[in-house]
N, C-alpha and C positions, 0 to 999 in steps of 0.2 A: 504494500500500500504506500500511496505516495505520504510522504512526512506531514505532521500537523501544520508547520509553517507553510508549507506549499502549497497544501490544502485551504487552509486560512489566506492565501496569497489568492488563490485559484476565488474563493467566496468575496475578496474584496472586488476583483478584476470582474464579476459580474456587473455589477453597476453600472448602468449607460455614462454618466457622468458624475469623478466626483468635485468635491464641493472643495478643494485644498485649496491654495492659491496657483494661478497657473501662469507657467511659461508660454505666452502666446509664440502661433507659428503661422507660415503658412503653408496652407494644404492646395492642392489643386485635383479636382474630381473629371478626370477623362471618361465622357459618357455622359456629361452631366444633364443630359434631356430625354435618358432613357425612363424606361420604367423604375429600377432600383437608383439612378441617378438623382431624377427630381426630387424623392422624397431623402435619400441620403443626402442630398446639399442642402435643406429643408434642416436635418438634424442636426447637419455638422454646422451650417449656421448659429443652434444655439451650444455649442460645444465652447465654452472659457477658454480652452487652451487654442482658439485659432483665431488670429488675428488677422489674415488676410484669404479669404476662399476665392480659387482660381477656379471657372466653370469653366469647361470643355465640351462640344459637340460636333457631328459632321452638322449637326442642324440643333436650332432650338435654344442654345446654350445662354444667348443673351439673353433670351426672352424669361428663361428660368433663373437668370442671375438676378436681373430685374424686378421680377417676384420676390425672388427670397429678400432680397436688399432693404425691402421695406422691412423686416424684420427686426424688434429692438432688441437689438444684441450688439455690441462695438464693434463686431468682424467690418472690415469692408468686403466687397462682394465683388469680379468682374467679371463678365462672359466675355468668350470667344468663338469666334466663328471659328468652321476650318479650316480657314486659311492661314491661323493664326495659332498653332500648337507649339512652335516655340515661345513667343510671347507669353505663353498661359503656363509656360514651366519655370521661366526664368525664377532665379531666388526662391526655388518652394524646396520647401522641407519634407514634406509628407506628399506622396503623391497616391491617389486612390484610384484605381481601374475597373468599374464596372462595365466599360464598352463592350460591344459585340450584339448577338442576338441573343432573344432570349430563348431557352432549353425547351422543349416541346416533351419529349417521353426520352430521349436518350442524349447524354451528354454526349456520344459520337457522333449521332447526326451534325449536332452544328464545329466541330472540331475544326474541318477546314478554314472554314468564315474567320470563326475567333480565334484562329492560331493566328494568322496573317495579320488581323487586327491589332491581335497585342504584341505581335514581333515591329510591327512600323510602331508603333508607341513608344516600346521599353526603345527601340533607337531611338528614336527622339529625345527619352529620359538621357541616356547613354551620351547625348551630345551637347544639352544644354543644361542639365541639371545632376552631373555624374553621382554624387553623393546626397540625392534624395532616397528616402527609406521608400521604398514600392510593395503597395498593400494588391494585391489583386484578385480582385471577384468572377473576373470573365471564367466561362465555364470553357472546358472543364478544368480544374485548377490543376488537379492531377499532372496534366499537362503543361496547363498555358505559365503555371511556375517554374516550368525546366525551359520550358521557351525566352521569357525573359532574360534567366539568369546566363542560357547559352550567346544571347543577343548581347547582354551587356560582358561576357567574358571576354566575344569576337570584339567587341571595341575596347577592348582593355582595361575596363572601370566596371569589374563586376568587384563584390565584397559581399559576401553571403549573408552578413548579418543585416542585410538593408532589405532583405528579399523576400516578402512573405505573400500565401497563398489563406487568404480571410476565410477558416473553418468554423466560427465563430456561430455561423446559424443551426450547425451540427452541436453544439452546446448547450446553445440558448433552446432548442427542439428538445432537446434529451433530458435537461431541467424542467421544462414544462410539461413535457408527456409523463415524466415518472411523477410529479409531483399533482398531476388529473388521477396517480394510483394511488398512490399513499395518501394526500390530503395534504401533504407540507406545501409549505411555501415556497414557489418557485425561487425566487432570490437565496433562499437559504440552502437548495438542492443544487448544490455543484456533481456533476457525472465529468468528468474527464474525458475525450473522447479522442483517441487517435487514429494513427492508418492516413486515410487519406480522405477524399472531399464528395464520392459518390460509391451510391448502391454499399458491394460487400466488402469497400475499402474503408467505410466507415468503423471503428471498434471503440463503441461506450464499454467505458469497465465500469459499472455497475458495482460490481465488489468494492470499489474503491469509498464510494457513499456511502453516509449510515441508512440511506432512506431506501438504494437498492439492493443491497449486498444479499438483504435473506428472500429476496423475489425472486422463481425459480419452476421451471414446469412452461406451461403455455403462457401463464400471463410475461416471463421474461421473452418466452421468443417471438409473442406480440410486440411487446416492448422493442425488443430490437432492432426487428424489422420495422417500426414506423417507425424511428429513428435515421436507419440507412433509405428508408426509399420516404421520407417526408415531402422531399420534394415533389414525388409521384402524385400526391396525393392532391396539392396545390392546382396541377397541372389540370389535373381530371377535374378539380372543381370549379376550374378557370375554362374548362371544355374547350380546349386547344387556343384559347386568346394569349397564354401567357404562363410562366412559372412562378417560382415564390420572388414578388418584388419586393412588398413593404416589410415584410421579416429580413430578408437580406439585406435589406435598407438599413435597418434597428443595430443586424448583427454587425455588418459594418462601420457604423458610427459605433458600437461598442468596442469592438477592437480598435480602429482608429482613436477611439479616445485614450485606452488602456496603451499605445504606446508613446502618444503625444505625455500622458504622464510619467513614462519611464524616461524620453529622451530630456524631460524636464529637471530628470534626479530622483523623483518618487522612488519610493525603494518598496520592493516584494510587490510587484507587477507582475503577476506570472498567468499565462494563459497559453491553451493549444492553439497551434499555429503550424503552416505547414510549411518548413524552411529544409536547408541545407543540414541531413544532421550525418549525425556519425551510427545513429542506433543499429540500424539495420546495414551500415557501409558496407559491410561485410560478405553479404549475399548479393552488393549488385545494387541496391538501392537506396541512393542518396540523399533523395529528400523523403522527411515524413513528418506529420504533426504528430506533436507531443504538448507536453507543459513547457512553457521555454519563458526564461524569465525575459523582461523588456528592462531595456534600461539604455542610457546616454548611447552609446554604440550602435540599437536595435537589440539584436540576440546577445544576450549577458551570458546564458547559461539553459544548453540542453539537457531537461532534466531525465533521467531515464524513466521507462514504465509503471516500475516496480514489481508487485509479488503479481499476477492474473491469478485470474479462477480457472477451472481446466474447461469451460464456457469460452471464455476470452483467449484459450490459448487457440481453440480450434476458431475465432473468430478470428485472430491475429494468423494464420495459419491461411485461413482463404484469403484475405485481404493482400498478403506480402505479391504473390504473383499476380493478381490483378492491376496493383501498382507498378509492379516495377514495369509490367508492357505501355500502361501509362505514360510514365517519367521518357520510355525511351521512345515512345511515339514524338514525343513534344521535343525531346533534344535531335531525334531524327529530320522533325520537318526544318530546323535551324540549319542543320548539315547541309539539306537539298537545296535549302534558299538561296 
């Protein structure tokens, strides 16, 4: 089991936003007229720790900047058109990627689209803003986070710690579904969740919480599965208009904020993230979420697993080869480009 501090790190890190004194910054949100765009620029507008929000779109962006601007918060707010993506990166600190399209029933369907999308991006990041921290939502993450990091190694200004893949809605799902079982409080039900960012790369450890550990039989392998396929469920109830926007909106202003307080100094920021690590290096497979503490740098510290349940080992056990063809699809299509 992961340790009480980390644990207790993992229950601060849920909060949308906290209430300390904040180091202002500025963020700039690529996609920012999409579905998960308008309302994350909406959040991160009232976020304390950003001082300047940079809106990005092939369309729409100023018109969403505009919007939000009236907003009484002290950020200032500015859109850009397309024509204008390095302007809208200059001087940012944080940069958030939800562009592309949105998922229908398989993250492979739209892979080509948003692999292209967010390799012309992360160059762009790579040329004007080399040491901004890169949060990314474009689906499927599995991939479109080896894609970046391949893009920013080819121009010579990769740094691992600055590179994350926002699992964050895989979190925020697994505290609220177990806590519709038990009765607790979602804020107070931290589930850990690693592996990766779709279907059976998803791995809540359940054991690790006091509120899932003795759930077991069908009601866990319900649990689980709407955990890893929550997404599905959005989709179906969206009847092909769209996948989960305003929850991945929520989860990404929840991470975005959780490391705007780490780069700040907050100390014991720790939440699953899906970066460069060393856990699994061994088999082949370089990146995966875990608990990874935030801090000045980005990644301070990859925490390892801990003890599983022999549930989780066979969870953790499907998930590793699903991923690693992931990871090398996404450094693959960088190869061919």
């Amino acid at each position: 089991m992961l340790s009480r501090s980390v644990l207790r790190s993992l229950t601060h890190s849920s909060r949308l936003f906290s209430t300390s004194a904040a180091r202002q910054q500025k963020v700039a949100v690529l996609g920012a007229g999409g579905g998960i765009g308008q309302p994350l620029s909406l959040l991160l507008k009232l976020d304390p720790y950003v001082t300047s929000l940079s809106l990005y779109d092939i369309r729409g962006a100023p018109g969403v900047a505009a919007d939000v601007s009236h907003i009484d918060t002290a950020s200032e707010v500015t859109g850009y058109p397309a024509d204008k993506l390095d302007e809208a990166l200059e001087g940012v600190k944080v940069v958030v990627i939800p562009a592309g399209v949105p998922r229908k029933m398989t993250r492979d369907d739209l892979f080509n689209t948003n692999a292209s999308i967010v390799r012309d991006l992360a160059a762009a990041i790579g040329r004007v803003s080399p040491e901004a921290h890169i949060l990314v939502i474009s689906n499927p993450v599995n991939s479109t986070v080896p894609i970046v990091s391949a893009v920013l190694e080819k121009a010579g200004v990769y740094d691992p710690r600055r590179v994350f893949g926002v699992t964050t809605l895989d979190v925020v799902r697994a505290a609220r579904f177990l806590s519709q079982i038990t009765g607790s409080n979602p804020q107070d039900t931290v589930v850990p969740v690693v592996g990766g960012h779709s279907g059976a790369t998803i791995v809540p450890l359940l054991s690790q919480t006091e509120q899932g550990k003795s759930l077991t039989g069908e009601a866990y392998e319900k649990l689980i599965h709407r955990i890893q396929f929550g997404g599905d469920e959005v989709v179906k109830a969206k009847d092909g208009a769209g996948s989960a926007t305003l929850s991945m909106a929520y989860a990404g202003a929840r991470f975005t904020n959780a490391l705007l307080r780490g780069l700040a100094g907050e100390k014991g920021i720790v939440t699953p993230t899906f970066v460069k690590s060393p856990l699994f290096a061994d088999k082949g497979i370089d990146f995966f979420s875990s608990p990874i503490e935030l801090g000045p740098n980005g990644v301070e510290k990859v925490h390892p697993l801990g003890p599983l349940s022999p549930s989780e080992e066979k969870l953790l056990a499907a998930c590793l080869p699903d991923l690693k063809k992931n990871i090398e699809k996404g450094k693959a299509f960088v190869a061919q480009s």
